[in-house]
C-alpha positions in Angstrom: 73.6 126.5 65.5 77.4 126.9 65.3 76.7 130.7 66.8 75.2 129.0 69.7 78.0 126.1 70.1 80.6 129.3 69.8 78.3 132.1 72.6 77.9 128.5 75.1 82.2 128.4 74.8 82.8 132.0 75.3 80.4 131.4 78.7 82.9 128.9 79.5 85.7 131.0 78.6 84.4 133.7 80.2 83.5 131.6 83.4 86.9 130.9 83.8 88.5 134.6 83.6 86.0 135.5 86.5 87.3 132.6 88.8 91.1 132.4 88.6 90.9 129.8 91.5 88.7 127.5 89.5 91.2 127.2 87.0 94.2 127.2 89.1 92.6 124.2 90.5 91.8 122.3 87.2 95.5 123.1 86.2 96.8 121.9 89.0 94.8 118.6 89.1 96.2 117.9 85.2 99.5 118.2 86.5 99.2 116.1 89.7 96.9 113.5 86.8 100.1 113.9 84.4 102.9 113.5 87.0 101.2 110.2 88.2 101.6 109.1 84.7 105.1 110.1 84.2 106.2 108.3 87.4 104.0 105.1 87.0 105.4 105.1 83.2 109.2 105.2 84.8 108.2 102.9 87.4 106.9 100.2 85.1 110.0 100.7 83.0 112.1 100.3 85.8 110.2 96.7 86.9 110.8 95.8 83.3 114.5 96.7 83.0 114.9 94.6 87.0 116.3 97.7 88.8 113.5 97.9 91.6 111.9 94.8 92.9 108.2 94.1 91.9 105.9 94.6 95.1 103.1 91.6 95.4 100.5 93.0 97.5 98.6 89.8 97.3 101.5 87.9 98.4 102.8 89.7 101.1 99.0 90.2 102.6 99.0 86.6 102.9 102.5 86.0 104.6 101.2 88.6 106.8 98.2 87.0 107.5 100.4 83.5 108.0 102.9 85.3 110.1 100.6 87.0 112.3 98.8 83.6 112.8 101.5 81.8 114.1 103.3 84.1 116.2 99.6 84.6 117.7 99.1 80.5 118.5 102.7 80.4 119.7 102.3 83.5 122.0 99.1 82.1 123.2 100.5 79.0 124.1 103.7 80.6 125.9 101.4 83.0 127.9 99.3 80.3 129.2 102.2 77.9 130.5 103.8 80.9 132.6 100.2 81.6 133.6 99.8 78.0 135.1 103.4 78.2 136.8 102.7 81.4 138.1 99.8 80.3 139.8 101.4 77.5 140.9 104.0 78.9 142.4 101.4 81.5 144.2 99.5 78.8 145.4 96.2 79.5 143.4 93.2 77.9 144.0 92.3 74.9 142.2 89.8 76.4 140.0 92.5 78.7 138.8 94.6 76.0 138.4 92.4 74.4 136.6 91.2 77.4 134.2 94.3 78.0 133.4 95.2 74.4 132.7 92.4 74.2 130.3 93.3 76.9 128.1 97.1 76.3 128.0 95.6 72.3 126.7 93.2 74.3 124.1 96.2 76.6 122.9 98.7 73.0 122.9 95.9 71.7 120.9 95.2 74.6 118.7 99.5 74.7 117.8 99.7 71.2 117.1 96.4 71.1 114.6 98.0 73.2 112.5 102.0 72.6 113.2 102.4 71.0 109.6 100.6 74.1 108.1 103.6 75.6 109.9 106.0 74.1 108.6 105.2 74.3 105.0 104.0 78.1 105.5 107.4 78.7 106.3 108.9 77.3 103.3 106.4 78.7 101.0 106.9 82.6 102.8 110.1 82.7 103.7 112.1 80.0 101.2 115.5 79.1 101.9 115.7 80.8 105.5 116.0 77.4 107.2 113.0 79.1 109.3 110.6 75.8 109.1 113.8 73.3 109.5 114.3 76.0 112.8 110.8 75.3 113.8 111.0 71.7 113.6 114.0 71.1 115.0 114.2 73.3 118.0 111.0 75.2 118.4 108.3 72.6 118.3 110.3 69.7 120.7 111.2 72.4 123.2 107.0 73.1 123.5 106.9 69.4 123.4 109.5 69.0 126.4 107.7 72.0 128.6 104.4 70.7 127.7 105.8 67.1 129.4 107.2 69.0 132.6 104.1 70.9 132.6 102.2 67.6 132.6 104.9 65.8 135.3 104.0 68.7 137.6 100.3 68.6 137.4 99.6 65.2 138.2 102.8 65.2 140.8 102.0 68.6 142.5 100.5 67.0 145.7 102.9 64.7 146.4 105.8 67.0 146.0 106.8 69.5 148.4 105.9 73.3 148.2 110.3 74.1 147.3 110.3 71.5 144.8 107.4 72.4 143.5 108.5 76.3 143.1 111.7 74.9 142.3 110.1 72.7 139.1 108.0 75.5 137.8 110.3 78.3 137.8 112.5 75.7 135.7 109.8 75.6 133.3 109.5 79.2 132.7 113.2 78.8 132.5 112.4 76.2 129.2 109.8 78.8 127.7 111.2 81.4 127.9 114.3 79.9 126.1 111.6 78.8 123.7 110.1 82.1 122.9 113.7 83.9 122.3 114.3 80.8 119.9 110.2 81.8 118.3 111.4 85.8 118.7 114.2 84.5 115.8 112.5 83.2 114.2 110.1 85.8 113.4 113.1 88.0 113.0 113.5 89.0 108.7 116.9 87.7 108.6 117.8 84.0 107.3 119.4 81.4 109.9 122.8 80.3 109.3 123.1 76.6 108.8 
């Protein structure tokens, strides 16, 4: 038996001196297998000593996810208030009026169902970057105030003259947009100076 055992590893030997490249390629993958280890090793020793930040995948994933959902309701929302003013101000029909209407009401509606989950996402994601104190304080009343101006020119369009009623909607893209460069920083990485 131990014959056998010793002819079936000369075959194995001898398998290996007829293909160099076989070999070349099993030595190479235990050095890429035992580099991997050396530099997790350092790595993990690194973590433990605090020289390099650990990296929570988890975490970050779900900022991501919370990041990407509010910048998506707030964009939404923006879009759909210079949508209605633009069509106001190229005298759209009223069914475009009143499609675009709808949906900036259904985006409002959307952003303030979940403007407390806001809030606190932004405390729990980004702590002590006065971003939610931001949010609250200047973001969310200067939707509030375009939504009312929004609202004012709606129900007041008809009685109001074609310059004033150019002149009332350009002023409210005026208000967004000052409220999406106030959203743009907030979204920006860097903490807000109190």
């Amino acid at each position: 038996m131990d014959k056998s055992e010793k002819s079936q590893v000369d075959v194995l030997i001898g398998f290996f001196r007829n293909n160099k490249l076989t070999a070349t390629l099993i030595v190479f993958g235990l050095f890429i297998v035992s580099f991997s280890e050396v530099m997790e090793s350092g790595e993990n020793t690194l973590r433990r000593i605090g020289l390099i930040k650990t990296f929570n995948i988890e975490q970050d994933t779900k900022r991501g996810e919370f990041s990407s959902q509010i910048l998506e309701n707030a964009w939404n929302r923006i879009f759909w208030v210079n949508v209605y003013t633009t069509r106001i101000k190229l005298g759209a029909s009223k069914e475009e009026l009143d499609e675009a209407w709808i949906k900036y009401i259904n985006s409002s509606e959307l952003w303030s169902s979940k403007i407390m989950t806001y809030y606190i996402g932004l405390e729990q994601y980004y702590p002590n970057s006065g971003k939610s104190d931001r949010l609250e304080r200047e973001i969310q009343p200067g939707f509030i105030e375009v939504g009312n101006l929004l609202r004012e020119l709606r129900y007041s369009k008809d009685s109001l003259s074609n310059s004033t009623t150019i002149r009332k909607a350009n002023y409210i893209q005026y208000k967004i947009d000052s409220v999406q460069h106030m959203f743009y920083t907030l979204i920006d990485r860097k903490p807000f100076k109190n």
